[in-house]
C-alpha positions as CSV (number, residue, x, y, z in Angstrom):
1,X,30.0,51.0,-22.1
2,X,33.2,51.2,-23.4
3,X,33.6,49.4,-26.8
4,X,36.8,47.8,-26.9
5,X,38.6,44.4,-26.6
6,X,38.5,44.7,-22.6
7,X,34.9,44.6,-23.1
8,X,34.7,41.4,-24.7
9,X,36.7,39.5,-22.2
10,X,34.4,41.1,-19.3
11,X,31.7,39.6,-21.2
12,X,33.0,36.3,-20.7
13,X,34.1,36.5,-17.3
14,X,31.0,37.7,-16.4
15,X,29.1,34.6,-17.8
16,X,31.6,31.9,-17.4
17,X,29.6,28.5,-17.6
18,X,27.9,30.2,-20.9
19,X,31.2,30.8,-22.0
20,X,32.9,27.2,-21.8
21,X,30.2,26.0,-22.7
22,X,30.8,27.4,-26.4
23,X,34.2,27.0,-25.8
24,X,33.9,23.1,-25.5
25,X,31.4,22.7,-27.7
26,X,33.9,24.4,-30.3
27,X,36.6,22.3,-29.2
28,X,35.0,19.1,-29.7
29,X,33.8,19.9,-33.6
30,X,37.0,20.9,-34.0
31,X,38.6,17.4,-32.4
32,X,36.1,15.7,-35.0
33,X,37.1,17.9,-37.8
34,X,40.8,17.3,-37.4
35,X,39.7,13.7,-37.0
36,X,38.5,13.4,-40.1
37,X,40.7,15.2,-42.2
38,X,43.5,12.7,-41.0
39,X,41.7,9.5,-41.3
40,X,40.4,11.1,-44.8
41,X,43.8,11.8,-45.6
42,X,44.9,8.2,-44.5
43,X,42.2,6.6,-46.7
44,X,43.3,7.9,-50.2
45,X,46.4,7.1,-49.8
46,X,45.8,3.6,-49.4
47,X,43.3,3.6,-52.2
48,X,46.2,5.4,-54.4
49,X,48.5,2.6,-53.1
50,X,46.5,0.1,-54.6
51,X,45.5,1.6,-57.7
52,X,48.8,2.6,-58.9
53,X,50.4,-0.9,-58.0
54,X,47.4,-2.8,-60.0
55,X,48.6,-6.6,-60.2
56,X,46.6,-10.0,-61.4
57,X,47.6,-13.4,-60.5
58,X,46.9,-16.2,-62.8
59,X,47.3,-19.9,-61.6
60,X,48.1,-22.2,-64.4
61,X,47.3,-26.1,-64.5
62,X,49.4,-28.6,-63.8
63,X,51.3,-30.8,-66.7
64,X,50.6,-27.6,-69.6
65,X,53.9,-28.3,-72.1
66,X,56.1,-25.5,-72.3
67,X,55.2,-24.7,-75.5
68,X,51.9,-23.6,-73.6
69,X,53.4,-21.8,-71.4
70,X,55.4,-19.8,-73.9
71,X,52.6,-19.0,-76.0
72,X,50.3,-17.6,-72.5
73,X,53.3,-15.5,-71.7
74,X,53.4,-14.2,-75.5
75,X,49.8,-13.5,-75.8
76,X,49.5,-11.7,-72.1
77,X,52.4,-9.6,-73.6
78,X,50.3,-8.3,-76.3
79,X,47.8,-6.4,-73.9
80,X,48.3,-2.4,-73.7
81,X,49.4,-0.9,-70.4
82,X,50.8,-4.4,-69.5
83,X,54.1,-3.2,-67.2
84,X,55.4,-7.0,-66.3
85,X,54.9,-10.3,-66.4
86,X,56.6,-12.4,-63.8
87,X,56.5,-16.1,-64.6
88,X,56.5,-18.7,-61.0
89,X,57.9,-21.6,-61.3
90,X,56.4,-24.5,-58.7
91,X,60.1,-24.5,-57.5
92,X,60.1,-20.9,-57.5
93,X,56.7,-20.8,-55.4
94,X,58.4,-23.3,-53.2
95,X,60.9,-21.2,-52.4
96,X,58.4,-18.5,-51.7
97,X,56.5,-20.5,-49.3
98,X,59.4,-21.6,-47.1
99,X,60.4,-17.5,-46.8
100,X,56.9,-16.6,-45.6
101,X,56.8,-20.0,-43.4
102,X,60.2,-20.3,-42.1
103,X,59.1,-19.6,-38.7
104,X,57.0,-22.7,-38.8
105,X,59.2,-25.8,-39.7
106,X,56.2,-27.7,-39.5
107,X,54.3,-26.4,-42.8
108,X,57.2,-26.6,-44.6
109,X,58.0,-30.3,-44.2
110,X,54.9,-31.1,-45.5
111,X,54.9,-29.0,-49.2
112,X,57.1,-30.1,-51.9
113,X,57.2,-28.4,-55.3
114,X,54.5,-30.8,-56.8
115,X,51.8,-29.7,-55.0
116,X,52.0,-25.5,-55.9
117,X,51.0,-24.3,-58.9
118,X,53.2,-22.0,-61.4
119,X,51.3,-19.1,-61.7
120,X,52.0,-15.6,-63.9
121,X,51.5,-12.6,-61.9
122,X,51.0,-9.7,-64.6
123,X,51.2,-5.9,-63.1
124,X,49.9,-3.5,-65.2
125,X,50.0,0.8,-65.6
126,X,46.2,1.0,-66.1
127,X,43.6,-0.9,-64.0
128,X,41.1,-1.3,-66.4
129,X,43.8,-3.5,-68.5
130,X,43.4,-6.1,-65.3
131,X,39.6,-6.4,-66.2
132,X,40.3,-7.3,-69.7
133,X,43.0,-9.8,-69.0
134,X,40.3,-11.2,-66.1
135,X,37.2,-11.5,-68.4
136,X,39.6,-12.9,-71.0
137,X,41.5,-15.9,-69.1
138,X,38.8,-16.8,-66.5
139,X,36.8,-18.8,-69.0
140,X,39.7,-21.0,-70.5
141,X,39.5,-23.5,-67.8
142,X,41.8,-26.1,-69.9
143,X,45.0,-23.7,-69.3
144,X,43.8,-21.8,-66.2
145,X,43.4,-22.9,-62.6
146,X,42.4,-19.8,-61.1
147,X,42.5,-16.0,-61.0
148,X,43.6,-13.5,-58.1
149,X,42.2,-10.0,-58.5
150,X,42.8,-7.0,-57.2
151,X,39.4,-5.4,-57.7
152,X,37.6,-7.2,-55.0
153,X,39.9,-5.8,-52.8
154,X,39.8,-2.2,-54.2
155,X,36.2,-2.5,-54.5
156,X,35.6,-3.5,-50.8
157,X,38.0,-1.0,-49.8
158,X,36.5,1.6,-51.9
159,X,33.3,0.8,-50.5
160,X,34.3,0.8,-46.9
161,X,36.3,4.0,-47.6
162,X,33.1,6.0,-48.9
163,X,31.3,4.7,-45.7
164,X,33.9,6.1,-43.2
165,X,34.1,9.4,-45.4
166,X,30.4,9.8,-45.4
167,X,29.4,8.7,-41.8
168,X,32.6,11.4,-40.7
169,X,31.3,13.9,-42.6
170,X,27.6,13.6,-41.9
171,X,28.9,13.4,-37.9
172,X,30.8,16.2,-38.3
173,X,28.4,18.4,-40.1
174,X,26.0,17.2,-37.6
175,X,28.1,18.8,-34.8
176,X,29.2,21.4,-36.0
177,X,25.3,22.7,-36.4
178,X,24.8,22.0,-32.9
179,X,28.2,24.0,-31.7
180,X,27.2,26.8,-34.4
181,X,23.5,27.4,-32.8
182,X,24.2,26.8,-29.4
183,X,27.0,29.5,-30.0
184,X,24.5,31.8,-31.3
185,X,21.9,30.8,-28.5
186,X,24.4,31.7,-26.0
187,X,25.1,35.1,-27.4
188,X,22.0,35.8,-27.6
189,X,21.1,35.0,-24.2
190,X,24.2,37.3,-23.4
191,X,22.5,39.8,-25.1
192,X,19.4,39.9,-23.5
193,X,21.2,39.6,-19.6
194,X,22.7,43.3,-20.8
195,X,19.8,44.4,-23.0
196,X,19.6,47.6,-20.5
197,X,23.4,48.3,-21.1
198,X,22.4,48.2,-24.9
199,X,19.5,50.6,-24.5
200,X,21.7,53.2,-23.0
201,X,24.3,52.9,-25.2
202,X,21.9,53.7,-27.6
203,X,20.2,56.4,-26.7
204,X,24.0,58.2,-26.0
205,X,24.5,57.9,-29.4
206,X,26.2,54.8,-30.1
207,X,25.4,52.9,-33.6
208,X,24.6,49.4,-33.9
209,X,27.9,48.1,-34.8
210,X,29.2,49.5,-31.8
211,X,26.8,47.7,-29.4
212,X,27.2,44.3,-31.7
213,X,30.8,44.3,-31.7
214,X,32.0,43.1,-28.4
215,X,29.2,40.1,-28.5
216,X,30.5,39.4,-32.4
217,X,34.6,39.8,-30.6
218,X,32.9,37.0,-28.4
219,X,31.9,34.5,-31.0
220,X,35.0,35.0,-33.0
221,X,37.3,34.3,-29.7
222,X,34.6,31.3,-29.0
223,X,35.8,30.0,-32.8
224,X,39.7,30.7,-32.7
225,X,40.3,29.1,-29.3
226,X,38.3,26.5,-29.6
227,X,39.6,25.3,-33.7
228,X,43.0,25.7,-32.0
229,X,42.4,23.9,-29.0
230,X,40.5,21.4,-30.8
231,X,43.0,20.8,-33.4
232,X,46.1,20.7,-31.5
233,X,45.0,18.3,-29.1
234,X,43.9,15.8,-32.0
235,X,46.8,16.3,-34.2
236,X,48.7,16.2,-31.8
237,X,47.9,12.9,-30.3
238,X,47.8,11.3,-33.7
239,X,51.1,12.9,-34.6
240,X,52.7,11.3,-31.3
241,X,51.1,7.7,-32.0
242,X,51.9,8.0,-36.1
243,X,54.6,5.2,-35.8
244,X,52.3,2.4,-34.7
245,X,49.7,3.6,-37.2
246,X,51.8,3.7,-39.7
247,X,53.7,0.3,-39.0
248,X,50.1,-1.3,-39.3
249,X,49.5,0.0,-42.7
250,X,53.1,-0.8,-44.5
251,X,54.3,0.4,-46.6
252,X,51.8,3.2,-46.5
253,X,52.3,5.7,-44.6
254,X,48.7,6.5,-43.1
255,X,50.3,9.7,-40.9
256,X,51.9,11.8,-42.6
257,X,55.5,12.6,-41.2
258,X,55.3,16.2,-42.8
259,X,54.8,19.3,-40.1
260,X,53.5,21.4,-42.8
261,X,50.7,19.3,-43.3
262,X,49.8,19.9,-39.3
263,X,50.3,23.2,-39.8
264,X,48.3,23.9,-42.8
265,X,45.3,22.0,-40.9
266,X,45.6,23.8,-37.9
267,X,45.9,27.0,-39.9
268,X,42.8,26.2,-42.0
269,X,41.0,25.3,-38.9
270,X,41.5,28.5,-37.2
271,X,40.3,30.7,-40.3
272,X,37.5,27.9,-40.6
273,X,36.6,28.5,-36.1
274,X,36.9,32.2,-37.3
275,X,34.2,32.3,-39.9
276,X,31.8,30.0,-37.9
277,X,32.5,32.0,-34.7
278,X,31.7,35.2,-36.5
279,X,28.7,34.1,-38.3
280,X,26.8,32.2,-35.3
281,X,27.6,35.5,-33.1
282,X,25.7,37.4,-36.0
283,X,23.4,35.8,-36.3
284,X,22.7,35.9,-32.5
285,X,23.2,39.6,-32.3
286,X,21.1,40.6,-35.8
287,X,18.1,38.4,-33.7
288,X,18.3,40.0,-30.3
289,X,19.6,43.8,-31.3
290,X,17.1,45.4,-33.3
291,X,17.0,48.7,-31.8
């Protein structure tokens, strides 16, 4: 039996269904992997988006005298990591209104300035500033009509975030057990269907690495092709559909534009198929050669 690369591929001609089997198997934990590392990606950088553009909106009550108004501005001013504070006047949120309604004639017949309330809308550098201005102004009922917060939203979205990361991962994880046993089950049984071939070769002479080697070749082709495959056809579908994705989640960019970041995955993947490919081959081979 000669041991070299020629051996390997006669190996897998030889067994074909056994061999695409792996093969898909590595392909689709690959597909997931490349999956999640893009949605993953996606997710922080919404959750950066909204923690780095922190923002509270407080409502004021109708028929406050200006001096009141003055001095709310003057004491929101005196909070650390406070970045602005952008007064709205009920003509100003008038104008607002008719901008974002302007395709509908209808609702904007019907508002007038009276009706909308002049609100502050305070963006901060830190988000733990918004808490303190929240627990502060939500109790003074006289000057404040209501509160918009961010956190609920960062919170849910937080929240929602850790479920998608976890589920993918624990999917994942889950998958890529199965593709790294069966991958090992399959060499195995590869192994035994030439367990006379292995014999001889050892009682010519031949050491145990050079009768493990072309089933370990095996595993390790089993891992590169399939991460490759795997990630290619994921990345690139996602690449090719980025726009839309991206167009939904403005201004964040969900997809990343950048081929380097496709190619570091794919790269990573590939040493990644290599390393699982290799060690579900051993472990096949260091089970079923022991002679």
């Amino acid at each position: 039996m000669t041991n070299n690369p020629k051996t390997t591929w006669h190996h897998i001609r030889r067994s074909p269904i056994q061999s695409l089997t792996a093969l898909i198997l590595m392909t689709f934990s690959f597909m997931l992997v490349s999956l999640f590392v893009v949605v993953n990606s996606g997710l922080s950088k919404v959750l950066v988006y909204f923690e780095t553009k922190p923002e509270i909106t407080i409502f004021i009550k109708d028929g406050l005298a200006q001096g009141d108004i003055d001095n709310l501005q003057k004491d929101l001013a005196n909070y650390q990591n406070v970045k602005e504070i952008k007064f709205i006047s009920k003509d100003k949120a008038l104008e607002i209104y008719k901008q974002q309604n302007k395709n509908n004639p209808m609702l904007t017949e019907m508002v007038t300035a009276n009706i909308l309330p002049a609100s502050f809308e305070i963006t901060v550098t830190d988000p733990q500033a918004l808490e303190k201005i929240y627990q502060n102004y939500a109790t003074k009922t006289e000057i404040v009509d209501e509160i918009i917060y961010q956190k609920d939203i960062i919170t849910s979205l937080l929240d929602w975030t850790n479920i998608i990361r976890r589920s993918g991962l624990i999917i994942t994880m889950v998958v890529f057990i199965i593709s790294f046993f069966s991958v090992s089950t399959i060499i195995g049984m590869k192994i035994t269907n030439r367990k006379e071939e292995v014999k001889i070769s050892r009682l010519l002479g031949a050491s145990k690495f050079y009768v493990k080697k072309p089933f370990l070749l095996e595993g390790i082709i089993y891992g590169v092709i399939g991460s490759f495959v795997g990630s290619v056809i994921t990345l690139g579908f996602i690449y090719f559909i980025r726009n839309s994705i991206n167009s939904f989640f403005q201004p964040v960019i969900f997809i990343s534009n950048d081929l380097i970041f496709y190619t570091t995955v794919v790269a990573s993947e590939i040493l990644l198929g290599l390393i699982i490919g290799y060690f579900s081959s051993l472990i096949g081979v260091r089970r079923y050669i022991k002679f």
